[in-house]
LUMPA-349419 format. One record per residue: residue number from 1; y, x, z of N, C-alpha, C, CB in turn; residue in one letter. Coordinates in Angstrom, 1 decimal, padded with zeros to 4 digits. Glycine has a CB too. Example, Ala and Ser with C-alpha at 12.3 -4.5 7.8 and 13.67 -1.06 7.14 Angstrom:
<pts>
1,-005.7,013.2,007.8,-004.5,012.3,007.8,-003.3,013.2,007.8,-004.5,011.3,009.0,A $
2,-002.2,012.8,007.1,-001.1,013.7,007.1,000.0,012.9,007.9,-000.6,014.1,005.7,S $
</pts>
This chain:
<pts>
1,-017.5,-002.7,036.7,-016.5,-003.7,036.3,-017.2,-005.0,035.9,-015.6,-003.1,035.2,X $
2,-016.6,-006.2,035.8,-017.2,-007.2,035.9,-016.6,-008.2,034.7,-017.2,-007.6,037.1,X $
3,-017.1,-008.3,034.0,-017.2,-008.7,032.6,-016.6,-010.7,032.4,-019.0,-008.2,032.0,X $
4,-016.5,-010.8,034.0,-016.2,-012.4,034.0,-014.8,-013.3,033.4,-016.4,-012.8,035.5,X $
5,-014.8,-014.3,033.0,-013.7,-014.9,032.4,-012.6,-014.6,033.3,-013.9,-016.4,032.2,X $
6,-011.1,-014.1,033.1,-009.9,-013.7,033.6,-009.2,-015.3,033.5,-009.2,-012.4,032.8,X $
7,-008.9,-015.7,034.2,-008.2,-016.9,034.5,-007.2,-016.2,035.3,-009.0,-018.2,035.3,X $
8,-006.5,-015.5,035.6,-005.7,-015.1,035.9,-004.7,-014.4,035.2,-006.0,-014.8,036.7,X $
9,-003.5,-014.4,034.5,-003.1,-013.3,033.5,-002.6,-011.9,034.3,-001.9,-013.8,032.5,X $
10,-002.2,-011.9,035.7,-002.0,-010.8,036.4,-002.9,-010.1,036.8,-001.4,-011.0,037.2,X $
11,-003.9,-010.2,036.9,-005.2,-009.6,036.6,-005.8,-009.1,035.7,-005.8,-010.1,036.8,X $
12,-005.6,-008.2,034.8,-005.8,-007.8,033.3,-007.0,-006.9,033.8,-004.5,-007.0,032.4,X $
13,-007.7,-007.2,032.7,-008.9,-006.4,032.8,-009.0,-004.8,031.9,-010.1,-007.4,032.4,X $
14,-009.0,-004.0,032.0,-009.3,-002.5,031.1,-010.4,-001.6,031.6,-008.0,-001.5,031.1,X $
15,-010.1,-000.9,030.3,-011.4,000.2,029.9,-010.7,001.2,029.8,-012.3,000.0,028.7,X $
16,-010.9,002.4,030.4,-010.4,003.9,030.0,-011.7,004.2,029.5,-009.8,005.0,031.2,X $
17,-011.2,005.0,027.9,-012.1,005.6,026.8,-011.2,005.8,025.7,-013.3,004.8,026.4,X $
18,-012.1,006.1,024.5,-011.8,006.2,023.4,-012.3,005.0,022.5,-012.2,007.4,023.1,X $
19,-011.8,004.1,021.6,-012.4,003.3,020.9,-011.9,003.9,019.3,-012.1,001.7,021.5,X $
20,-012.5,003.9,018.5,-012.6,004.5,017.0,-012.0,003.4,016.2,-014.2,004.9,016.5,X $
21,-011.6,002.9,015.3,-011.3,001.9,014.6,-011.1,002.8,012.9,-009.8,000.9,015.4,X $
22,-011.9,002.7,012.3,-011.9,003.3,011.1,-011.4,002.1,009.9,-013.4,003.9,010.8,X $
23,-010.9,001.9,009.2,-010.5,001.3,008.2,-010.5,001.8,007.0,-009.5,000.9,008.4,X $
24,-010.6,000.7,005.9,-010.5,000.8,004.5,-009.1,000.0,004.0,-012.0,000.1,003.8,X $
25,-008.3,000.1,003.9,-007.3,-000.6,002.8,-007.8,-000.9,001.6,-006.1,000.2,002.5,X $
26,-007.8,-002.1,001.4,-008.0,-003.0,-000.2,-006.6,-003.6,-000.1,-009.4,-004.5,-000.4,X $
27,-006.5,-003.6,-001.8,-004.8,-004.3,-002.4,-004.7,-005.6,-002.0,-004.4,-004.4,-004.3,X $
28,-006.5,-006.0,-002.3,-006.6,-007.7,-002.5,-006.1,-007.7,-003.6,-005.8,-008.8,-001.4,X $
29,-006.4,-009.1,-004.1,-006.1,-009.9,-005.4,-005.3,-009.3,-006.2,-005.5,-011.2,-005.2,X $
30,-004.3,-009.9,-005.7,-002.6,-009.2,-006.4,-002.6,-007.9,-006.6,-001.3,-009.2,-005.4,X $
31,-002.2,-007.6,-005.2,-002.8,-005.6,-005.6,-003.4,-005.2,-006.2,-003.4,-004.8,-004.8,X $
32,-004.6,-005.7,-006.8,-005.6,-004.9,-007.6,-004.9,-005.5,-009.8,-007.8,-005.7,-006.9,X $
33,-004.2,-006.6,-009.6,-003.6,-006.9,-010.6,-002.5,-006.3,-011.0,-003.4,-007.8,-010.5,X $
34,-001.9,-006.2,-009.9,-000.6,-005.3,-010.3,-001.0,-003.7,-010.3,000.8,-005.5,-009.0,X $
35,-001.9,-003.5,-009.2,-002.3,-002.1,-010.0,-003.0,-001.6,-011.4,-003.1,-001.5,-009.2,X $
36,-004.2,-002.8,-011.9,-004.4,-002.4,-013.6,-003.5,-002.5,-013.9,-005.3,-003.0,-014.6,X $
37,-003.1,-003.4,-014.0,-001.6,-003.7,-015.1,-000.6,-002.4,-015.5,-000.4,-004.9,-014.2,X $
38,-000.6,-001.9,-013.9,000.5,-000.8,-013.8,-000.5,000.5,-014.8,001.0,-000.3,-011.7,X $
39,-001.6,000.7,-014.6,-002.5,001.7,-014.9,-002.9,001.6,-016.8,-004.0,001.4,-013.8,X $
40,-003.1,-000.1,-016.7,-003.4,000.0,-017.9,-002.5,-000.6,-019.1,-004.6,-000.6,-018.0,X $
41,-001.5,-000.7,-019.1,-000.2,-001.5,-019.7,000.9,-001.2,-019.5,000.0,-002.5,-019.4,X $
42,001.4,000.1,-018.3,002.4,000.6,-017.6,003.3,-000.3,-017.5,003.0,001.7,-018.1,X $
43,003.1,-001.7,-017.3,003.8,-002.8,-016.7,004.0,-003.1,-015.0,003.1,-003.9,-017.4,X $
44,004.8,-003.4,-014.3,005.0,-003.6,-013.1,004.9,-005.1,-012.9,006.2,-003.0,-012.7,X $
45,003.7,-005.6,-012.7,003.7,-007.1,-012.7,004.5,-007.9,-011.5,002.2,-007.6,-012.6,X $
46,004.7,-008.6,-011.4,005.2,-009.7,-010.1,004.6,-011.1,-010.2,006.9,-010.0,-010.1,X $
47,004.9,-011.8,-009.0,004.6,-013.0,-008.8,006.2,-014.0,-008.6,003.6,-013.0,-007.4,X $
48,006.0,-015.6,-008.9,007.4,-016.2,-008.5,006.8,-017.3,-008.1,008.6,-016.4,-009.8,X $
49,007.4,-018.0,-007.1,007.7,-019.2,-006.7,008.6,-020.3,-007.3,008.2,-019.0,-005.8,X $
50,008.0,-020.6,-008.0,009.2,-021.8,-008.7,010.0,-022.5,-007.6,008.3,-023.2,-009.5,X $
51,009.2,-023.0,-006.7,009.8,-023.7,-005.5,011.2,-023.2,-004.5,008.6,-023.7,-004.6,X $
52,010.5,-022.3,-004.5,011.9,-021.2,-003.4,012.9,-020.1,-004.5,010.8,-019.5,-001.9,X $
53,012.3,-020.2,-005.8,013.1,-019.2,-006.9,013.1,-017.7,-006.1,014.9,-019.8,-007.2,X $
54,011.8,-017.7,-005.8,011.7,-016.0,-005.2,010.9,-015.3,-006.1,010.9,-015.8,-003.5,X $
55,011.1,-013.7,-006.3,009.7,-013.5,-007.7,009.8,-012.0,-006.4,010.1,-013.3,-010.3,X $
56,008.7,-012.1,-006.1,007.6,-010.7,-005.6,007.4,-010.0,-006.0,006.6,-010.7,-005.5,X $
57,007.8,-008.8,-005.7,007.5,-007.2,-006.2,007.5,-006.5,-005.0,008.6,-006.4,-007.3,X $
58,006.4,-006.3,-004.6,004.9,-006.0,-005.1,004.3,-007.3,-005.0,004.0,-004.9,-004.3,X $
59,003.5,-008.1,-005.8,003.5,-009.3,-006.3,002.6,-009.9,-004.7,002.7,-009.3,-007.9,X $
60,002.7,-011.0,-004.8,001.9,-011.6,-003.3,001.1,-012.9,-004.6,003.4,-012.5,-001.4,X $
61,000.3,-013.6,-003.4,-000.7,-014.6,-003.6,000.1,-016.1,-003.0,-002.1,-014.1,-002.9,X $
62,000.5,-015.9,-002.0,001.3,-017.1,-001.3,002.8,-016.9,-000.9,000.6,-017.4,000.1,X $
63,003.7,-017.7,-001.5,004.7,-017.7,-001.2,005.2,-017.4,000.3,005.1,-018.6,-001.8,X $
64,006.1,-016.7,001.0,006.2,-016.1,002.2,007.5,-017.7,002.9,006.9,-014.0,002.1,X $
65,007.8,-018.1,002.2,008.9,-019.4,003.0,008.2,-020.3,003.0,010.2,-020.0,002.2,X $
66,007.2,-020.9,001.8,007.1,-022.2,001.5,005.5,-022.3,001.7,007.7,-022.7,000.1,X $
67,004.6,-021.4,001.5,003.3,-021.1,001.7,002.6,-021.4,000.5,002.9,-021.7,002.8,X $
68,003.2,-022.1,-000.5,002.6,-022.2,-001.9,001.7,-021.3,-002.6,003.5,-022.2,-002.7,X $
69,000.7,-021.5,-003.1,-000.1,-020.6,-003.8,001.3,-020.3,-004.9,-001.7,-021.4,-004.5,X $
70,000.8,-018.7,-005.4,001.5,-018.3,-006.7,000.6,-018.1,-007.4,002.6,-017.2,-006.8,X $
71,000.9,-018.6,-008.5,000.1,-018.7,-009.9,001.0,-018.1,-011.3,-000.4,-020.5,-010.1,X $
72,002.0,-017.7,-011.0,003.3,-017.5,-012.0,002.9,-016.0,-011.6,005.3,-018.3,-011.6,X $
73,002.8,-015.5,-012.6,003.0,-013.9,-013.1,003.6,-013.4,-014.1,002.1,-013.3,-013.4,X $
74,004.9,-012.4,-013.7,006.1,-012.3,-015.0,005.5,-010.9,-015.1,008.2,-012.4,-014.7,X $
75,006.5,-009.9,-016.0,006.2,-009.0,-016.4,008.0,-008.2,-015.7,005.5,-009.2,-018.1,X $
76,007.8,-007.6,-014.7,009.2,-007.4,-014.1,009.6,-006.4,-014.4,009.3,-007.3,-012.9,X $
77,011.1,-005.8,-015.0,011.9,-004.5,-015.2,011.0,-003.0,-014.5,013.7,-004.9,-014.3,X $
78,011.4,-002.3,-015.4,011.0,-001.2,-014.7,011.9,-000.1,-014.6,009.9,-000.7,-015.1,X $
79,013.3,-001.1,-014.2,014.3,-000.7,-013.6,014.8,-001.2,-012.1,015.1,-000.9,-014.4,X $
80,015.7,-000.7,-011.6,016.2,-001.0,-010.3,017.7,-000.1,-010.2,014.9,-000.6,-009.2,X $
81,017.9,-000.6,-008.6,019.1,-000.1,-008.5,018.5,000.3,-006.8,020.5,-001.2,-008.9,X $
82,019.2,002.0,-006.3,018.7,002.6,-005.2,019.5,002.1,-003.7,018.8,004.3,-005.6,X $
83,018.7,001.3,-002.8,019.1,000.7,-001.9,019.2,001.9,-000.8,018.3,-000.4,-001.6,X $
84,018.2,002.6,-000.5,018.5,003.6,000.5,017.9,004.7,-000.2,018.1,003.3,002.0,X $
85,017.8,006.0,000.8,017.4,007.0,000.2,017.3,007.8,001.5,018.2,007.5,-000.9,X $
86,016.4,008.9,001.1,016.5,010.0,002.2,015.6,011.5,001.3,015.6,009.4,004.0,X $
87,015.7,012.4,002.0,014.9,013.4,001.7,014.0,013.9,003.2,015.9,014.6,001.2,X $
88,012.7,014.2,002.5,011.4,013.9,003.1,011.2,015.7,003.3,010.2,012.9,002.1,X $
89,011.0,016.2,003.8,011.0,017.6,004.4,009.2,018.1,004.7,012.1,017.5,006.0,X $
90,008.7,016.6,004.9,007.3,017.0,005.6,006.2,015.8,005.2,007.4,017.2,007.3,X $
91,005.1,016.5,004.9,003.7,015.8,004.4,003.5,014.3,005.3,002.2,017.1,004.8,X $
92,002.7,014.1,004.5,002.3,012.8,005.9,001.1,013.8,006.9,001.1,010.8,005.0,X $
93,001.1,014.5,007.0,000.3,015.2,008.0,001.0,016.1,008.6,-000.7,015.8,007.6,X $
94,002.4,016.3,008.6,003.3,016.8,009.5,003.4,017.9,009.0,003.2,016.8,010.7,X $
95,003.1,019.0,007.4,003.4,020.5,007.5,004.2,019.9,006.1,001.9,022.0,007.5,X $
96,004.8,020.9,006.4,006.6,021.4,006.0,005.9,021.4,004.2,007.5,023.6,006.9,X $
97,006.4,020.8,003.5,006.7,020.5,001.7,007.4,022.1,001.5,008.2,018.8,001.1,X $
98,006.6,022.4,000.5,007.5,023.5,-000.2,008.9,023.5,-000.9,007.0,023.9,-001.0,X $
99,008.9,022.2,-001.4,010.2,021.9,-001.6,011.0,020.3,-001.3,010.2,022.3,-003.0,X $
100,011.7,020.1,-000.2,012.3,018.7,000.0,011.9,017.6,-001.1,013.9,018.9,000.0,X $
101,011.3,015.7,-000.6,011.1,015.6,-002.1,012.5,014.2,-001.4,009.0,015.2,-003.1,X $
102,013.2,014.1,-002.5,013.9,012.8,-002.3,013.3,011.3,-002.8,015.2,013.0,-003.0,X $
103,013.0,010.5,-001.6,012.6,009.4,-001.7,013.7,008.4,-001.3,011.4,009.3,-001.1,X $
104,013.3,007.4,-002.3,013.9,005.8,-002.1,013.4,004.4,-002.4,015.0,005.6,-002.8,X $
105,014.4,003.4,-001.4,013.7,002.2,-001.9,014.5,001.6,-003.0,013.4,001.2,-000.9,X $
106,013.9,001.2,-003.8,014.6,000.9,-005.4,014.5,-000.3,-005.2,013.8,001.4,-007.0,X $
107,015.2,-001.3,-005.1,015.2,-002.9,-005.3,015.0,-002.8,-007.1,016.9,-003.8,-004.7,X $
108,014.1,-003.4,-007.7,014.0,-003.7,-009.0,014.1,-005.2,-009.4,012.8,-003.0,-009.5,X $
109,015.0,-004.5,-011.0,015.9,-005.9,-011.3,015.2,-006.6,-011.7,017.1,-006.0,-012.2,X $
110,015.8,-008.0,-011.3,015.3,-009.6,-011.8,014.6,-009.6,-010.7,014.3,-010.1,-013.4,X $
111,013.8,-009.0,-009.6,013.5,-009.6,-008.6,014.1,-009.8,-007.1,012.7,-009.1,-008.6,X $
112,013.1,-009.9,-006.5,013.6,-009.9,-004.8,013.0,-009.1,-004.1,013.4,-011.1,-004.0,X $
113,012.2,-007.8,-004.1,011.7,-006.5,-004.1,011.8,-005.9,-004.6,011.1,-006.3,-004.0,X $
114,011.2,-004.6,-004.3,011.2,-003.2,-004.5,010.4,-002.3,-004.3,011.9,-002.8,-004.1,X $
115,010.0,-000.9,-004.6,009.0,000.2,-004.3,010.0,001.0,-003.7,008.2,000.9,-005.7,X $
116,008.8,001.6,-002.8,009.6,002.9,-002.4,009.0,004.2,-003.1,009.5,003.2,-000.8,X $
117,009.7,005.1,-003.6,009.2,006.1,-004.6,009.8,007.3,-004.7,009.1,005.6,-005.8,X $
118,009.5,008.3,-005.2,010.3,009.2,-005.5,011.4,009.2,-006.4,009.7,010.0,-005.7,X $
119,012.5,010.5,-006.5,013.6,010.0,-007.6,013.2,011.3,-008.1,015.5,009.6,-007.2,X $
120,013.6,011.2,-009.6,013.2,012.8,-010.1,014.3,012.5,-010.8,011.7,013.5,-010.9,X $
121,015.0,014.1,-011.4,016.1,014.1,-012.1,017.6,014.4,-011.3,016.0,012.8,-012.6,X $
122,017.3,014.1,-010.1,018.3,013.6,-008.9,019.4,014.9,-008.3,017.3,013.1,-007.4,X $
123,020.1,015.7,-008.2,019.9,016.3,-007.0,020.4,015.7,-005.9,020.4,017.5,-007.1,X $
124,020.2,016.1,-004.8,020.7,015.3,-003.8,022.0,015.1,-003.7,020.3,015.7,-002.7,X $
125,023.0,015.9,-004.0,024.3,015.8,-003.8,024.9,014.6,-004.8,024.9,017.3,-004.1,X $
126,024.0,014.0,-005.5,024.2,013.1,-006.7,023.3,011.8,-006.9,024.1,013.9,-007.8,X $
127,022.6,011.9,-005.7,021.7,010.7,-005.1,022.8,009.8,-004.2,020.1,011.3,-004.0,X $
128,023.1,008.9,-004.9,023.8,007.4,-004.1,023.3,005.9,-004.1,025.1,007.3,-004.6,X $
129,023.8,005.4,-003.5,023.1,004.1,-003.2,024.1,003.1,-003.9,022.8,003.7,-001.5,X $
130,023.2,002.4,-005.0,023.8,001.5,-005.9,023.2,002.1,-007.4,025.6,001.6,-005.8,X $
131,023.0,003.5,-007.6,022.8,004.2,-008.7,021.5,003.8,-009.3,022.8,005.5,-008.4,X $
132,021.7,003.3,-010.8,020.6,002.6,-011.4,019.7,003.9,-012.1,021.2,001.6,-012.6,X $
133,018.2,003.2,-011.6,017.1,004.6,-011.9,015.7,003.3,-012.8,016.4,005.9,-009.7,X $
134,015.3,003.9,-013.7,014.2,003.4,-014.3,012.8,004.3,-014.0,014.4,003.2,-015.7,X $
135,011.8,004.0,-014.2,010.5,004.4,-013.5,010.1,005.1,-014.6,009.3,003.3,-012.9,X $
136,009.3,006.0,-014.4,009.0,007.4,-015.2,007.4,007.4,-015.2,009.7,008.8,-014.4,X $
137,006.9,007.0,-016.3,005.1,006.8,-016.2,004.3,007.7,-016.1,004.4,006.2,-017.1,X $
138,003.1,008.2,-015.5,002.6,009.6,-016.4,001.7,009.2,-017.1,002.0,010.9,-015.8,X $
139,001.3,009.7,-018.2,000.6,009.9,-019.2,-000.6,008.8,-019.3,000.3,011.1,-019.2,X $
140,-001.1,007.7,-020.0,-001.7,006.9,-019.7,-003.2,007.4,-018.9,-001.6,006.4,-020.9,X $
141,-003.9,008.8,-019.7,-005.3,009.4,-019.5,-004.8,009.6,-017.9,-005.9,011.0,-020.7,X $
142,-003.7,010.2,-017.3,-003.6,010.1,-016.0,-003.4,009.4,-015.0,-003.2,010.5,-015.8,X $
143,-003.1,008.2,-015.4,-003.1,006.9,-014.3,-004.7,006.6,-013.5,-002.6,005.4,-015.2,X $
144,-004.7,006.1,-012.6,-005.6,005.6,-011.8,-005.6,004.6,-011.0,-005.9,006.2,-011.1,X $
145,-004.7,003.9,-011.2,-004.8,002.5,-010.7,-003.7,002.4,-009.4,-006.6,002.1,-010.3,X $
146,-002.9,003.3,-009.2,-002.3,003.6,-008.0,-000.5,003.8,-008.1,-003.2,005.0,-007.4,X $
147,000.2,003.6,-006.8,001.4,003.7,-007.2,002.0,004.9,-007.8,002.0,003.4,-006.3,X $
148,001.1,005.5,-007.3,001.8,007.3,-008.4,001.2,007.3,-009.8,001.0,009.2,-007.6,X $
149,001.0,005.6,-010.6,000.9,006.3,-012.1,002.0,005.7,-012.4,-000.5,005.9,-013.2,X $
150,003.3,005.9,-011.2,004.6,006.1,-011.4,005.0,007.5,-011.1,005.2,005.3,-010.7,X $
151,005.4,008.4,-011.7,005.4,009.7,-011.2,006.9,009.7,-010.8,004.9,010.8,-012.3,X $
152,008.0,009.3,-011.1,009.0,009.1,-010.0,009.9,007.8,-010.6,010.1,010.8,-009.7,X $
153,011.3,008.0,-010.2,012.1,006.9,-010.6,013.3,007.4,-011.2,012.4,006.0,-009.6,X $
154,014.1,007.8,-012.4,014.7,008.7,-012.6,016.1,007.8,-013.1,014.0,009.6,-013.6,X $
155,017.5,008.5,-012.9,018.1,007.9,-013.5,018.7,007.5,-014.7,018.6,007.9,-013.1,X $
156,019.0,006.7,-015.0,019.4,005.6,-016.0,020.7,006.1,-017.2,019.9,004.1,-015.0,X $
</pts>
């Protein structure tokens, strides 16, 4: 196969194989802010735009309309109200949970986002959308810097 410049786009050039692509996920900036914060303060930080009156949860660095740096950091509810919902039947590796867990995405108030998280407290027959749920911390010595040192979202 011949490795020369394609000036043609109907002519695509490929490789049959395997290529590996291993990755690391970092929060970046923000992410790593809003995760101490969450870890060491059990606060849910955000970002706002003065400009567009948008406030971020999960907080960002640049406004997504206007492209502005954000430099405004509030200290956001660690309440919400449940936008959707489902029950989750299976791992992220595809084998079957011992017991169904009910997850949702919580729009939390005073912002313009939300987490997706578990609900505890819930049963399903009594999980609806609109239903106000506040976040449930675990124990300070057990946090780690991650979204589960929310241990679910329970209701209100």
């Amino acid at each position: 196969m011949s490795f020369d410049k394609n000036i043609n786009p109907m002519k695509l050039h490929h490789l049959v194989g395997d290529m590996e692509a291993d990755y690391i996920y970092t929060p970046g900036v923000a992410g790593d802010k809003f995760f101490k914060a969450l870890r060491d303060e059990g606060k849910l930080l955000a970002t706002s735009c003065e400009t567009c009156k948008i406030t971020y949860l999960p907080p960002r660095m640049y406004c997504e309309r206007c492209f502005s740096e954000l430099d405004k950091w509030i200290e956001a509810e660690s309440s919400g109200v449940v936008d959707s919902f489902t029950l989750v039947h299976e791992d992220r590796d595809g084998k079957k949970l011992p017991e169904p867990v009910l997850v949702a995405f919580i729009r939390i108030d005073n912002t313009d986002g939300g987490l997706i998280h578990k609900l505890g407290g819930v049963d399903l027959d009594a999980a609806k959308i609109g239903m106000t749920v506040k976040a449930v911390l675990k124990d300070k010595s057990k946090r780690t810097g991650g979204l589960t040192d929310i241990d679910h979202f329970a209701p209100e």
